[in-house]
C-alpha positions as CSV (number, residue, x, y, z in Angstrom):
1,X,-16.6,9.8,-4.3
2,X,-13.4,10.1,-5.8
3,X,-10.1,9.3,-2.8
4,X,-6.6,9.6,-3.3
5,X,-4.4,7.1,-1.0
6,X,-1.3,9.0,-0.3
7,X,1.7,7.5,1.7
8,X,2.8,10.1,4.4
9,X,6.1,9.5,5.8
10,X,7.0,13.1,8.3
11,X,6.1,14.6,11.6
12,X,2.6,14.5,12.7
13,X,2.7,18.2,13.0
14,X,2.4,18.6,9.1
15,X,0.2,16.1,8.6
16,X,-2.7,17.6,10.9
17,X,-1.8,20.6,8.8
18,X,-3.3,18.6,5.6
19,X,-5.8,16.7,7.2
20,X,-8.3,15.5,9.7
21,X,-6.4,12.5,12.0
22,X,-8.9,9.9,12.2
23,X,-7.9,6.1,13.2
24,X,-4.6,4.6,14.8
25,X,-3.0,1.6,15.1
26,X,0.4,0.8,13.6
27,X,-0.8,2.9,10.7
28,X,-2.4,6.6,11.4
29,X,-5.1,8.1,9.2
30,X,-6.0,11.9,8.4
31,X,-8.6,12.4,6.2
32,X,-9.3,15.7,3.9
33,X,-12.9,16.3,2.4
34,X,-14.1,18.7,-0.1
35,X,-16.8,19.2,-2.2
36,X,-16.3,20.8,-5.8
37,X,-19.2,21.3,-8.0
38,X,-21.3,19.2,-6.1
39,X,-18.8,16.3,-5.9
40,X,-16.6,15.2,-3.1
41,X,-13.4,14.6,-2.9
42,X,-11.4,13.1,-0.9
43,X,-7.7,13.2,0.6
44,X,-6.8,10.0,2.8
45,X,-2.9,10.3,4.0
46,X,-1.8,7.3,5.7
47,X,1.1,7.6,8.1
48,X,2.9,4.5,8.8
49,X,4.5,4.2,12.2
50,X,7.9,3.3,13.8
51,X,10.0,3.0,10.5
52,X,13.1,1.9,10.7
53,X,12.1,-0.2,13.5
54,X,9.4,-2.0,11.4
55,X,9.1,-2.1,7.7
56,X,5.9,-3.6,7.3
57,X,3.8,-0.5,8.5
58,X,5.4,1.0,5.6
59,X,4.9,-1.4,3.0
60,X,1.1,-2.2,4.1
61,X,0.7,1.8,3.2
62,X,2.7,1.7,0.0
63,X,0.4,-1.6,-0.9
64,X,-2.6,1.0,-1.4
65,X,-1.0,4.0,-1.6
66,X,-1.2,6.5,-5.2
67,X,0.9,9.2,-4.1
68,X,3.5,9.7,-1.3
69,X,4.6,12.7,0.5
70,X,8.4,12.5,2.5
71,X,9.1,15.2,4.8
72,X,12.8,15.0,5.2
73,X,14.4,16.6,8.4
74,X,17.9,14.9,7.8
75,X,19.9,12.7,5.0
76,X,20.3,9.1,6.7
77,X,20.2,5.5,5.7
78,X,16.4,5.4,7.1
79,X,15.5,8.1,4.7
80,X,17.1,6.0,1.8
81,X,15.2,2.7,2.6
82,X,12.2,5.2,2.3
83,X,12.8,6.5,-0.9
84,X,13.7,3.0,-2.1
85,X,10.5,1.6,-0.8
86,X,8.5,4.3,-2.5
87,X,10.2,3.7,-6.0
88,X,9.5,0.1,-5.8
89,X,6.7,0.6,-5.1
90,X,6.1,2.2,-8.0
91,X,4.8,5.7,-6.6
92,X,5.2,8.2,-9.6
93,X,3.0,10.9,-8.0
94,X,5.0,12.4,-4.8
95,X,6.6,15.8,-3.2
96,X,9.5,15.4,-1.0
97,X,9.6,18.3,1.6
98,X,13.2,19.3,3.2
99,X,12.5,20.4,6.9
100,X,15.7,20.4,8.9
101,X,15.8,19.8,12.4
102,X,16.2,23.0,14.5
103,X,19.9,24.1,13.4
104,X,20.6,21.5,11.0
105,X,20.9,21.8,7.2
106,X,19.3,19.5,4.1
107,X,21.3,19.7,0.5
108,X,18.7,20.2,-1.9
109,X,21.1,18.8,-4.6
110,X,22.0,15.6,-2.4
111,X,18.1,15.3,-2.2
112,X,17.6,15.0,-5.8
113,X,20.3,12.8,-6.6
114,X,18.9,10.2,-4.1
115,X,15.3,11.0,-5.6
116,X,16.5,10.4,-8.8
117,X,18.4,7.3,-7.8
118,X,15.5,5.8,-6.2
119,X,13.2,6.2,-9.3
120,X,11.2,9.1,-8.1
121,X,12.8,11.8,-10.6
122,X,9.1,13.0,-11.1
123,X,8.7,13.7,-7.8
124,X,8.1,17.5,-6.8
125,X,11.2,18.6,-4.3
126,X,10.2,21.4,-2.3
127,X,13.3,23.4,-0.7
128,X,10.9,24.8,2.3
129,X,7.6,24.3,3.4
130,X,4.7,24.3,1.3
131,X,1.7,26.3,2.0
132,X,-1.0,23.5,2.7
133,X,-3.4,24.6,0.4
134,X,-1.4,24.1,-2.4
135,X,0.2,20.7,-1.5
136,X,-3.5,19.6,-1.1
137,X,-4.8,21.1,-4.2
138,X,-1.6,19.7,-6.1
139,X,-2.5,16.4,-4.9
140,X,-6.1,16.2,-5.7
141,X,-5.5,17.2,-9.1
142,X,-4.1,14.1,-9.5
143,X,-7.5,11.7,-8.1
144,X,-9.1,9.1,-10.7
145,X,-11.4,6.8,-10.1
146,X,-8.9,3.6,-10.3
147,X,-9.7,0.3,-12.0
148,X,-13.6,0.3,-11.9
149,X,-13.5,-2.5,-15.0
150,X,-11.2,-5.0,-13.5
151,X,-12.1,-8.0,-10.9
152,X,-12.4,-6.7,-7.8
153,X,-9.5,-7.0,-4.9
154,X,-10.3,-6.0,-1.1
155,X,-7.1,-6.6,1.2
156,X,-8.3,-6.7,4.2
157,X,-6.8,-4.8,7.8
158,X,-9.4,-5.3,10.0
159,X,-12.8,-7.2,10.7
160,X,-15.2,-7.1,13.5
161,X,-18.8,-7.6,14.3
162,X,-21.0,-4.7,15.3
163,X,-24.4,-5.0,17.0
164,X,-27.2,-4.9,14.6
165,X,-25.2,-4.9,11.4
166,X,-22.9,-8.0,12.1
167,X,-19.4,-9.4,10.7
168,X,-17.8,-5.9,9.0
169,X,-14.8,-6.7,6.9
170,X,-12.6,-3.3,6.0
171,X,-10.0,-2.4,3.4
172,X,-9.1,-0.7,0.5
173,X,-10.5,-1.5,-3.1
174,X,-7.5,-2.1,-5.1
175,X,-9.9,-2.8,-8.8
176,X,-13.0,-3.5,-9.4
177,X,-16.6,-2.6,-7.6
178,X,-18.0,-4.4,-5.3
179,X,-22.1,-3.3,-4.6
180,X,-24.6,-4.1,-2.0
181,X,-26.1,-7.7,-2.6
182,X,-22.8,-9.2,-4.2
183,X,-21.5,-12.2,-3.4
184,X,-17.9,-11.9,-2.3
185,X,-15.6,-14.4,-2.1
186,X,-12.9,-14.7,0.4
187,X,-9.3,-16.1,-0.1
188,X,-7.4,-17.7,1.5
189,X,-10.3,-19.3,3.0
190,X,-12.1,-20.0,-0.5
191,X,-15.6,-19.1,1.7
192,X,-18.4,-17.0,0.2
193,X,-20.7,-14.3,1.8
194,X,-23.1,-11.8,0.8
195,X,-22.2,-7.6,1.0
196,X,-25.6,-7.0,2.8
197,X,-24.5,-3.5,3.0
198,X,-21.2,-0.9,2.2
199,X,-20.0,2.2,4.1
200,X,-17.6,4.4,2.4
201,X,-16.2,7.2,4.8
202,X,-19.1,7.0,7.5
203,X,-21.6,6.9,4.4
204,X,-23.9,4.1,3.7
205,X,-23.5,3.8,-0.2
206,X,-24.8,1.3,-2.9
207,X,-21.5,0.9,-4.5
208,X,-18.1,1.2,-3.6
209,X,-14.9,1.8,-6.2
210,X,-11.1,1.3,-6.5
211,X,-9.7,3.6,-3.9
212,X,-11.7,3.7,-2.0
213,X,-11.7,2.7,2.2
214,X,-14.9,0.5,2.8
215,X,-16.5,-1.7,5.1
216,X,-17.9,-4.6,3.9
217,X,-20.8,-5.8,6.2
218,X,-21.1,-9.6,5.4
219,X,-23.7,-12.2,6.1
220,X,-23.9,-15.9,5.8
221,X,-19.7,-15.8,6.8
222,X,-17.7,-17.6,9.5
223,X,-15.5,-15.1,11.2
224,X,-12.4,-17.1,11.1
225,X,-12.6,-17.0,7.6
226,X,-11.5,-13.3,8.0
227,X,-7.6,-12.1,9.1
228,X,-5.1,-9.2,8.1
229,X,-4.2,-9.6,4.5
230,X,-6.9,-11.9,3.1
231,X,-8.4,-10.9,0.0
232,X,-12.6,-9.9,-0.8
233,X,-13.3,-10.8,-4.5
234,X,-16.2,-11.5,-6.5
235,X,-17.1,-15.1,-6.5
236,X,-17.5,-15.4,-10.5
237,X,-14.1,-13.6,-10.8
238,X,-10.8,-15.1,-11.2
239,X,-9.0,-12.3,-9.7
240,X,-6.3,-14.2,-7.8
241,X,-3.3,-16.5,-8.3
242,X,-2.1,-19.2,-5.6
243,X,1.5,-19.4,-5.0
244,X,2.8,-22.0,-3.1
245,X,6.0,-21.3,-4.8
246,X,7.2,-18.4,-7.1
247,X,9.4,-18.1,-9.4
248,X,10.3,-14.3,-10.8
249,X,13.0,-12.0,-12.1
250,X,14.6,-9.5,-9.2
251,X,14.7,-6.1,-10.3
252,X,17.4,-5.1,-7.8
253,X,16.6,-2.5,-5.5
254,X,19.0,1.1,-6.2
255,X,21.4,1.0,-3.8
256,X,21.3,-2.6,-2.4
257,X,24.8,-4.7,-2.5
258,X,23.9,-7.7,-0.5
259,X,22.9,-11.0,-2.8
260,X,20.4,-13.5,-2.4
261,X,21.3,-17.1,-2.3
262,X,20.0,-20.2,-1.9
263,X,18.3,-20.7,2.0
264,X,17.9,-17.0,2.2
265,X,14.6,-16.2,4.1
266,X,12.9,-13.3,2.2
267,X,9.0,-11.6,2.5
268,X,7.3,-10.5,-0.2
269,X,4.9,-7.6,0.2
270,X,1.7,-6.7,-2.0
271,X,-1.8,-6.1,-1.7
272,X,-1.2,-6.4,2.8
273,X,0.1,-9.6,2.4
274,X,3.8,-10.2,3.9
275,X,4.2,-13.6,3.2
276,X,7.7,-15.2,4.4
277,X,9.6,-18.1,2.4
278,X,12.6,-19.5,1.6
279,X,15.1,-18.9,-1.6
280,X,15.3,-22.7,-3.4
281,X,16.7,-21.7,-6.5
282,X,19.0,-18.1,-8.1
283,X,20.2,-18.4,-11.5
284,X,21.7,-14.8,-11.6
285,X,18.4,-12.3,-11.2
286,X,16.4,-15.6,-11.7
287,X,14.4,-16.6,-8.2
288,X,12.8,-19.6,-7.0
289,X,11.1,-19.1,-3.3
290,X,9.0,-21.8,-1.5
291,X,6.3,-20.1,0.3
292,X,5.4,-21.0,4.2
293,X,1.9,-20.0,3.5
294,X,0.1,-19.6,-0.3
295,X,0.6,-16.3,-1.7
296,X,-1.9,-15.0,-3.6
297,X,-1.0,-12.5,-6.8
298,X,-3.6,-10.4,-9.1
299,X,-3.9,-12.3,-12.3
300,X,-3.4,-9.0,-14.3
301,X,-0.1,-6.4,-14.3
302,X,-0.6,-4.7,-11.0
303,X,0.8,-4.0,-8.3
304,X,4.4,-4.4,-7.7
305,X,5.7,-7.7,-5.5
306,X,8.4,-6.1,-3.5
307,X,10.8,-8.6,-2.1
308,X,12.3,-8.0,1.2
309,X,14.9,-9.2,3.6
310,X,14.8,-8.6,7.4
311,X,18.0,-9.3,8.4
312,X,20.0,-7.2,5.5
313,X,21.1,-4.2,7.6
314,X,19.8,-0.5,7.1
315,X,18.8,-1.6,2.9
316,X,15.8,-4.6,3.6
317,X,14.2,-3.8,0.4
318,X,16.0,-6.4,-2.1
319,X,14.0,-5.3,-5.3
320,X,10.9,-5.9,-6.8
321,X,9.9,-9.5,-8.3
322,X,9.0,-8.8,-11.9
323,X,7.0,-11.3,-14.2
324,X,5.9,-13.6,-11.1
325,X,4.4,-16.7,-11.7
326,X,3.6,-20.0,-9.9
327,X,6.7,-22.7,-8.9
């Protein structure tokens, strides 16, 4: 069943408008089904919580996210690290809704600058609000069914053990397909288990596809091999890179004047890992960072590595870390 990921960043009043709110934590999750020709298909926004005052909520959504709505009720420095985020992130597929606060006023023009300056010039700018129907129906126009061909890459939010089924592991399939019986392999832990059985959306399936949000009931599997941000792959894959240290080119982030330098303590962000470090080396856009903890990158051109810094002010995205490899 086809799902498209969207980042939703706006009030929870629209977002109830699209779609069904399902869990909570320091994400929130509405879910729209439908069924077309016999097929359904499935809209999953994911609503990331407390931005400014934490980034990571929004990153961990970008991580999975294919699309991106912004609902923008005023033009301020939080809305800029937004549309930043999203363009490093490489979201091409969005619609930016202007919804003033009650007596205050948008420019549509200033809107579209910043848009375009973010790298989100495809992006569909709506003046006023959208009738639901068509913001849903413009959205699932736009589902595929991912990388089904390549290895396959589970970051993992959550895990738990249920009575009668066991130690569930869930997260979103980046690539790949993972199916019932499959031995998965877990990293950082470099453990194996067995998928005994999937759930896909409350379903009990056979399979389970890039997109998609699934939980991965696994046997013969220590639970503390499982935490937030380790990876399921298939154990006769090479899906995954180790990086104690990485070197990469920074592609500079629109709008950010602050340098790195040399001690600088940056995070990168991909696939729901926010692995913290240390700048060793910068040769101009050139970067060398020690890693606290191994970080572990898809050995094909996915998705991006976005390098942040905590402490830079209202602009914490720093850019995106282009042709990454090991240190």
């Amino acid at each position: 069943m086809p799902v498209l990921n969207v980042a939703f960043v706006g009030s929870e009043e629209l977002a109830r408008t699209l779609a069904k709110k399902g869990d909570v934590r320091d994400i929130e999750s509405y879910v729209y089904k439908e069924v077309v020709d016999g097929e359904t298909r499935i809209l999953s926004l994911l609503r990331p919580l407390r931005h400014p005052e934490r980034l990571r909520p929004l990153l961990s959504v970008l991580n999975v996210a294919k699309a991106g709505i912004v609902e923008i009720a005023k033009v301020d420095a939080a809305l800029g690290e937004v549309l930043v985020a999203f363009g490093a992130a490489d979201i091409a597929i969005g619609h930016a809704i202007i919804s003033p606060e009650e007596g205050g006023w948008v420019d549509p023009e200033q809107v579209r600058v910043i848009l375009e300056q973010a790298g989100l010039a495809d992006w569909i700018l709506h003046e006023e609000m959208p009738d639901e129907h068509t913001l849903r129906n413009s959205l699932l126009s736009k589902l595929s069914t991912g990388d089904e061909n390549e290895p396959l890459v589970i970051p993992i939010d959550q895990h738990f053990n249920v009575k009668g089924v066991g130690l569930v592991a869930i997260g979103y399939v980046q690539a790949g397909t993972v199916s019932k019986h499959d031995e998965i392999h877990v990293l950082p832990a470099q453990e194996n288990g067995i998928a005994r059985s999937l759930q896909v959306m409350d379903d009990d399936v056979e399979q389970s596809i890039a997109g998609d949000r699934v939980g991965v009931a696994l046997r013969n599997l220590r639970e503390e091999s499982l935490h937030r941000g380790c990876i399921l792959t298939l154990a006769d894959e090479n899906a995954l890179s180790c990086h104690n240290g990485s070197k990469f080119t920074l592609l500079r982030a629109p709008f950010q004047k602050r340098e790195l330098n040399e001690g600088d303590i940056v995070h990168a962000a991909v696939d729901l890992q926010f692995q913290v470090g240390r700048i060793i080396q910068v040769e101009g856009d050139n970067v060398t960072v020690e890693w606290e903890q191994p970080l572990w990158i898809q050995n094909r051109d996915a998705a991006p590595v976005i390098i942040v810094q905590l402490d830079a002010g209202n602009m914490r995205i720093m850019g995106v870390g282009q042709s990454i490899a090991p240190a």
